[in-house]
N, C-alpha and C positions, 0 to 999 in steps of 0.2 A: 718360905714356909715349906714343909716336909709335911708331904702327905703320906698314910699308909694306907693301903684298900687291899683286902685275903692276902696279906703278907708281901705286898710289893710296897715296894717305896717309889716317889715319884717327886720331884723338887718343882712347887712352882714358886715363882716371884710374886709378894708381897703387892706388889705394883701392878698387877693384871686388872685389867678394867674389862668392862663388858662382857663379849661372850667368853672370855679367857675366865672372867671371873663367875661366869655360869659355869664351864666347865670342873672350877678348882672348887665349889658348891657341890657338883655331881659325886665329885671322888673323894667326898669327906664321906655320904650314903655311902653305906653297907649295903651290898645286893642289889646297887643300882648298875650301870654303865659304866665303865672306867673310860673317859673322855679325855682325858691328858695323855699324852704320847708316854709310851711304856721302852725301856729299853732292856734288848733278849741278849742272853748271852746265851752262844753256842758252840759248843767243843766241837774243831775241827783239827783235821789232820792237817801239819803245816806246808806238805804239796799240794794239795787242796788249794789250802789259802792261797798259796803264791801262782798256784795256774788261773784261778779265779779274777785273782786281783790283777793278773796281767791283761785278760780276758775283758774285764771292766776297765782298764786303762785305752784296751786298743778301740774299744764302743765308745772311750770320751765319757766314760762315767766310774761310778766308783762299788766298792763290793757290797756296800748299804743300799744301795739305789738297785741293784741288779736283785736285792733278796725282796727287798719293798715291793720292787713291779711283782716279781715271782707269788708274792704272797698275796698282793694285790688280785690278779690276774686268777689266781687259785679261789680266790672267796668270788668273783664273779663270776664262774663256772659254776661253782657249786652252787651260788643262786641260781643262775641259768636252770643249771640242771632242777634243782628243787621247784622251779615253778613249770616247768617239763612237767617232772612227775605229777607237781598238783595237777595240769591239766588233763594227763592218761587219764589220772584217777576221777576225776571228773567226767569224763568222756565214758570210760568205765561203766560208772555207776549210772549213766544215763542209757547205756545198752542193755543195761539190769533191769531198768525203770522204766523202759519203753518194748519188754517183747513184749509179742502175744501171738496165742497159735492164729495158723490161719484153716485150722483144718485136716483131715487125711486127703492126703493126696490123689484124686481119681482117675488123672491121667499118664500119660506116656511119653518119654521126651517124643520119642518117633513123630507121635499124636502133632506135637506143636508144632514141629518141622514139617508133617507134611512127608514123612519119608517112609518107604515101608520096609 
């Protein structure tokens, strides 16, 4: 069966049971999750390609597996980072929410040390 979701097409088997068939349910919804594996085409230059793909031959993997971790590895950083930020911003808003004066000041470093 041929799915389409915002103009991509995506091929699942008729024969998918269970979560497979939760997924191919998902990607019938409009504006939900697209849960079935998607495939990207990418225009590259063909020295590119061929140093890449040597590059993944000599790691014992292949130029799909080196883009996958890449991109893999890219979205958990950027969550990383994103839940960074929520925390600054958190932290932030509790140095906002926690000043208060203490007063003018009435004395002297000197004063505190004891130095003249």
């Amino acid at each position: 069966m041929e799915l389409l979701h915002r103009g991509l097409s995506c091929v699942v088997s008729p024969a998918c049971r269970g979560a497979d068939a939760a997924r191919s349910r998902v990607a019938h919804n409009k504006g939900f999750p697209y849960y079935v594996d998607v495939n990207v085409t990418l225009s590259l230059e063909d020295d590119l390609v061929r140093t890449v793909r040597r590059i993944a031959a000599e790691r014992d993997t292949t130029l799909t597996a080196m883009i996958r971790e890449y991109l893999e590895r890219l979205a958990a950083d950027e969550a990383a980072f994103g839940r960074k930020r929520r925390e600054r911003e958190a932290l932030e808003r509790s140095f906002l929410e926690f000043q208060f004066k203490v007063g003018r000041r009435t004395w002297k470093r000197e004063d505190l040390h004891g130095r003249s």
